[in-house]
C-alpha positions in Angstrom: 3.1 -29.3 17.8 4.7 -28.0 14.9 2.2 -29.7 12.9 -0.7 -28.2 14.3 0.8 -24.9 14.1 1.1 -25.4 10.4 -2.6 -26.3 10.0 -3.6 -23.4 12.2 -1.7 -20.7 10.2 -2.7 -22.6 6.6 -6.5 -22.2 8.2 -6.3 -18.2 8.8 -4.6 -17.7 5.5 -7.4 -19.6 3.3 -10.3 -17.7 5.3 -8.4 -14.3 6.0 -6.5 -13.3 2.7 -9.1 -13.6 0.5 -10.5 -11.0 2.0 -7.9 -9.0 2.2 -6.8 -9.3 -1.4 -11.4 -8.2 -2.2 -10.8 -5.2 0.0 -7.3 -3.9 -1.4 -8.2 -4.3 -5.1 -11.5 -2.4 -4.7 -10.0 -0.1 -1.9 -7.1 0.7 -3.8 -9.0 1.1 -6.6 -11.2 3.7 -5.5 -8.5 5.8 -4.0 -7.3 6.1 -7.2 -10.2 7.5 -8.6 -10.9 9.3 -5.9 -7.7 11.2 -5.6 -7.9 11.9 -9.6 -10.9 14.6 -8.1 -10.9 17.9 -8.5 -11.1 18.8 -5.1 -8.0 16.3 -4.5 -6.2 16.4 -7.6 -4.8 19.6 -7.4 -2.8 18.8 -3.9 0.9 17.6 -3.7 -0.1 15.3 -1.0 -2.9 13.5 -3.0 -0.4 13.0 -5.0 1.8 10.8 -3.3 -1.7 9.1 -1.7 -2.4 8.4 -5.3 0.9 6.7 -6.0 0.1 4.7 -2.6 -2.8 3.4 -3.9 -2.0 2.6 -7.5 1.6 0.6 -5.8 -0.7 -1.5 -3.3 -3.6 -2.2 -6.3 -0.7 -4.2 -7.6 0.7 -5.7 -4.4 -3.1 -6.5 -3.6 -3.1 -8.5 -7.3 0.6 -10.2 -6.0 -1.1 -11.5 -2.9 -3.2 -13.6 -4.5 0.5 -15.9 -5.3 1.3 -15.4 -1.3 -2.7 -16.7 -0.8 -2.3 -19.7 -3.5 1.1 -20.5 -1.9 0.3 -20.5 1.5 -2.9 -21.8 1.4 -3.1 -24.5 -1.0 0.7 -24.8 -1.9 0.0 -23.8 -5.2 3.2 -21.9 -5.5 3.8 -19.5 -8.8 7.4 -19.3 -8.0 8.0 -23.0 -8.3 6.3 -23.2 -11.8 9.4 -21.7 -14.1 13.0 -19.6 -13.3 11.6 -16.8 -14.8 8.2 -16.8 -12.3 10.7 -17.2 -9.6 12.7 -13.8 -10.3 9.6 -11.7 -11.2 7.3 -12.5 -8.7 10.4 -12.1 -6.4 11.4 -9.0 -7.8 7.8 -7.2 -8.1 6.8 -8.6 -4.5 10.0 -6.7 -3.0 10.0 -3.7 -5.0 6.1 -3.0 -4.0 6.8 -3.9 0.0 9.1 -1.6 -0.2 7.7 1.3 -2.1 4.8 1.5 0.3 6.3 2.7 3.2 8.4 5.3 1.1 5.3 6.9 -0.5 4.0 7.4 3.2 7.6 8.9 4.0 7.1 11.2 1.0 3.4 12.1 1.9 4.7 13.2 6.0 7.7 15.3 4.4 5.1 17.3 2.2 2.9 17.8 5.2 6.2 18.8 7.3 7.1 21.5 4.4 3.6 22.2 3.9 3.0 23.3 7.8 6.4 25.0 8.1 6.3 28.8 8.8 9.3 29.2 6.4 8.7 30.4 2.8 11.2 28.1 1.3 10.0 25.0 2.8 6.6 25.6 1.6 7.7 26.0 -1.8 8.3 22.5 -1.6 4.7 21.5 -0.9 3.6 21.5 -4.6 2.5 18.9 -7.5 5.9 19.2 -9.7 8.2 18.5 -6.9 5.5 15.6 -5.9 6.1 14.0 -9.5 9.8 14.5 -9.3 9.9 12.6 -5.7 7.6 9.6 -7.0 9.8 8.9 -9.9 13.0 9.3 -8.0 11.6 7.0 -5.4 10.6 4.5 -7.3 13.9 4.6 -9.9 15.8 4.0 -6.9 13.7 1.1 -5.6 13.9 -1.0 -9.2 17.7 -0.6 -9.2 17.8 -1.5 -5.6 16.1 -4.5 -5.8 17.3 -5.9 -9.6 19.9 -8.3 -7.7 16.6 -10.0 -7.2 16.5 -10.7 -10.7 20.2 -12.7 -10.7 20.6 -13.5 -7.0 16.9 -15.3 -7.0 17.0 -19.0 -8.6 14.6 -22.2 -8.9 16.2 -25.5 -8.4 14.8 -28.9 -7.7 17.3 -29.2 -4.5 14.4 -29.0 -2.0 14.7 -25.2 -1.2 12.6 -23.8 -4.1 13.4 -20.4 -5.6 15.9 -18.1 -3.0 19.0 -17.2 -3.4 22.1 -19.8 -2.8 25.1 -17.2 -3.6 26.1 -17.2 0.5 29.4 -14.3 -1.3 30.2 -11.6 1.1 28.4 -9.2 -1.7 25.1 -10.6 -1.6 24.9 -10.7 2.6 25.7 -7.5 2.9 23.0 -6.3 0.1 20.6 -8.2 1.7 21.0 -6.6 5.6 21.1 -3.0 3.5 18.0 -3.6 2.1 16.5 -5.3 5.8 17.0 -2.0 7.2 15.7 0.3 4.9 12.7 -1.9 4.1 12.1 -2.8 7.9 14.0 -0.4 10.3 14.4 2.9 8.5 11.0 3.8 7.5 8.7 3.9 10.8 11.8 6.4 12.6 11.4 8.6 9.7 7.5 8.7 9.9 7.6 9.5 13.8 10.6 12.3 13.0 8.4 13.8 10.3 5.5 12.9 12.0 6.2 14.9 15.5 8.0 17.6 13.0 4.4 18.4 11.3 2.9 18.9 14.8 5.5 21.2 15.9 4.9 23.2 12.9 1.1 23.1 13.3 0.8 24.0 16.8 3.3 27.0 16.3 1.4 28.0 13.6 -1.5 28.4 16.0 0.7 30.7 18.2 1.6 32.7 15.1 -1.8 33.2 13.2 -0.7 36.6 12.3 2.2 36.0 10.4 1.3 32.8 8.7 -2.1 31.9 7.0 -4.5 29.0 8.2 -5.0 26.3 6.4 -7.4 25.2 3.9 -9.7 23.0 5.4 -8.5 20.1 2.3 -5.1 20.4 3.6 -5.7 20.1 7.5 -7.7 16.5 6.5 -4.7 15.2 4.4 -2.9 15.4 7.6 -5.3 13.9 9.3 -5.3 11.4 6.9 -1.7 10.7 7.0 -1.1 10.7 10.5 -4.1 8.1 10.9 -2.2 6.2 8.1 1.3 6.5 9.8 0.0 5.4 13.4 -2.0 2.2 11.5 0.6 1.5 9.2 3.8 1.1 12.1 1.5 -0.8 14.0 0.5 -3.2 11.7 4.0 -3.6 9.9 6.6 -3.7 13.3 6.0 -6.8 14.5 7.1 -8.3 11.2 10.0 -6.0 10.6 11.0 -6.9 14.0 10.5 -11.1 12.8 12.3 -10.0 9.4 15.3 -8.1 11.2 16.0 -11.5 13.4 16.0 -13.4 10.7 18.5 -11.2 8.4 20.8 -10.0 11.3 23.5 -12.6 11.7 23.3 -13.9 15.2 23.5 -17.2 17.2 19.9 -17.1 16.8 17.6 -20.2 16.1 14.1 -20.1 14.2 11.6 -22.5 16.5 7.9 -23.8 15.0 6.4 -21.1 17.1 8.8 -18.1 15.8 7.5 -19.4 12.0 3.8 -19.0 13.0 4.4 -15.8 14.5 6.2 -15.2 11.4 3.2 -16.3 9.1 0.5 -14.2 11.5 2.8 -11.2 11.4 2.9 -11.4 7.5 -1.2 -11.5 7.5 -0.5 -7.9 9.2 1.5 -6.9 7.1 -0.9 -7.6 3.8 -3.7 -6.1 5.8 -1.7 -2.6 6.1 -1.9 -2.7 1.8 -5.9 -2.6 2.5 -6.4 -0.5 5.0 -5.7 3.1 3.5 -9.4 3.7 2.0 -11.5 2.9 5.4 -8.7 5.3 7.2 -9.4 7.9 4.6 -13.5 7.3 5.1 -12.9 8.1 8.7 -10.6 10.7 8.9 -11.5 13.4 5.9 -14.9 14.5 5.1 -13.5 15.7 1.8 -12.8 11.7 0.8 -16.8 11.1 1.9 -17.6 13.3 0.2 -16.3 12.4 -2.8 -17.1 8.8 -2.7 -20.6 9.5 -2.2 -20.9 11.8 -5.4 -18.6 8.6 -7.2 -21.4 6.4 -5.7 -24.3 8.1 -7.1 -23.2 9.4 -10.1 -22.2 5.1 -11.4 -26.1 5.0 -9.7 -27.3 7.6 -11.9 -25.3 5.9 -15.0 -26.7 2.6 -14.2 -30.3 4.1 -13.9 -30.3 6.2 -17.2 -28.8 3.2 -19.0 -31.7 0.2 -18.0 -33.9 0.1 -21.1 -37.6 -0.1 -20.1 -39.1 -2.9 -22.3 -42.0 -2.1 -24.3 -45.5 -3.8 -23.3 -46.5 -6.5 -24.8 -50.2 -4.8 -25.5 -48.3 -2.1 -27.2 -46.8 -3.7 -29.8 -50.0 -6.0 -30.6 -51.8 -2.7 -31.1 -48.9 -1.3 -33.3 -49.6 -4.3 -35.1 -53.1 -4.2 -35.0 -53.1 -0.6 -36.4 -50.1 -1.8 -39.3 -52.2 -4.5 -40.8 
């Protein structure tokens, strides 16, 4: 049974991720130039949609190890110590970034929509910068035990970490929960807190201006993203937490497929931002199309017509 399981999940993962790893490096990287726009540039939110899409270009790239490993057990981290602890290290840091970017994107739209002065002030492109790089500071240090803890031995285990000390259990159920547990409550609380704010500002159209219509589709965006994104990633926090939470609990072949499935999920959430964006904000269209056309217009102005051939025997002809 367990067998069969393993040949099943090896089967999805060798026709599934490739295509997933295709859509999340071309996704990802037009978000990037899209969001580099005028028309998107100059909002706080693109911002932080920008530094979304630039951490899950790279975590798109990482896959392909996941894809190689799981796939054809062509594993990077077995190769050297030092492949173990990067590829640990990067893989953890970008899991975890993504969900914090989206965290950052629903508190702008929450300050953004506010009726208060002072929240609004903090709906702007400096303060977006200042988040990004705080955020991601914090996630590097969080996760450089990865870079001592992590180790490759020929002992049958591969490269994890063997330190069972006090210190590193307890680092590793902090960081279960802010990777797996904290960020979805913290989307819906800013989430529901951005609706509040919109629909009061409905009731109070006279003492706060309506938005631009740019801004009202980043929400849209984000909330599309939000709903997608805890949908797709909750099952396998759910796996992950049972597996990190100390318990009289006992892995089965069945809980490590679901496990495997739950992680093709999970990978899929790292594509899906630019076909949520297509749907939900015309701006975004918009702007791809003109991207579109204008590489089409490039393309066109740069194909060289060749000469005829009667031309240049009369140019010859005429010469001699």
């Amino acid at each position: 049974m367990s067998a069969s399981l393993t040949e099943i999940s090896t089967k999805i993962t060798q026709i599934i991720l490739p295509i997933i790893i295709v859509a999340g490096i071309v996704g990802n990287s037009l978000n990037i130039i899209i969001f580099n726009r005028p028309n998107l540039r100059n909002h706080a939110c693109s911002k932080y949609f920008l530094a979304l899409a630039s951490n899950n270009l790279i975590h798109s790239v990482f896959i392909i190890d996941y894809f190689l490993s799981n796939g054809f057990n062509i594993d990077g981290q077995m190769m050297s110590n030092v492949l173990c602890k990067v590829l640990q290290y990067v893989g953890s840091v970008c899991s975890f970034l993504s969900p914090y970017f989206i965290i950052l994107a629903s508190i702008d739209r929450f300050c953004a929509s506010s009726s208060n002065a002072a929240l609004r002030r903090f709906s702007n492109i400096i303060i977006a910068k200042y988040f990004i790089l705080v955020v991601v500071s914090c996630s590097l240090l969080l996760y450089i035990n990865t870079l001592v803890s992590y180790e490759l031995q020929n002992d049958g285990y591969g490269c994890t970490i063997r330190s069972k000390s006090i210190f590193n259990q307890v680092f590793l159920l902090i960081q279960s929960f802010l990777f797996a547990a904290v960020p979805p409550i913290l989307m819906l609380i800013f989430g529901f807190l951005t609706i509040y704010n919109i629909n009061r500002s409905r009731v109070l159209q006279k003492v706060t201006r309506s938005y631009r219509r740019t801004e009202g589709q980043l929400i849209r965006m984000l909330f599309l993203q939000v709903i997608i994104y805890i949908l797709l990633n909750t099952p396998l926090c759910t796996l992950y937490l049972m597996l990190t939470i100390p318990s009289s609990f006992i892995p089965t072949p069945q809980f490590f497929f679901g496990f495997s499935i739950t992680q093709i999920f999970f990978h899929l959430s790292y594509t899906t931002p630019f076909f949520l964006y297509i749907l939900s904000a015309r701006v975004y269209r918009d702007e791809l199309i003109y991207l579109v056309s204008k590489i089409y217009r490039i393309r066109e102005r740069a194909q060289v017509q060749p000469m005829p051939v009667a031309h240049h025997r009369n140019r010859a002809t005429r010469g001699n």
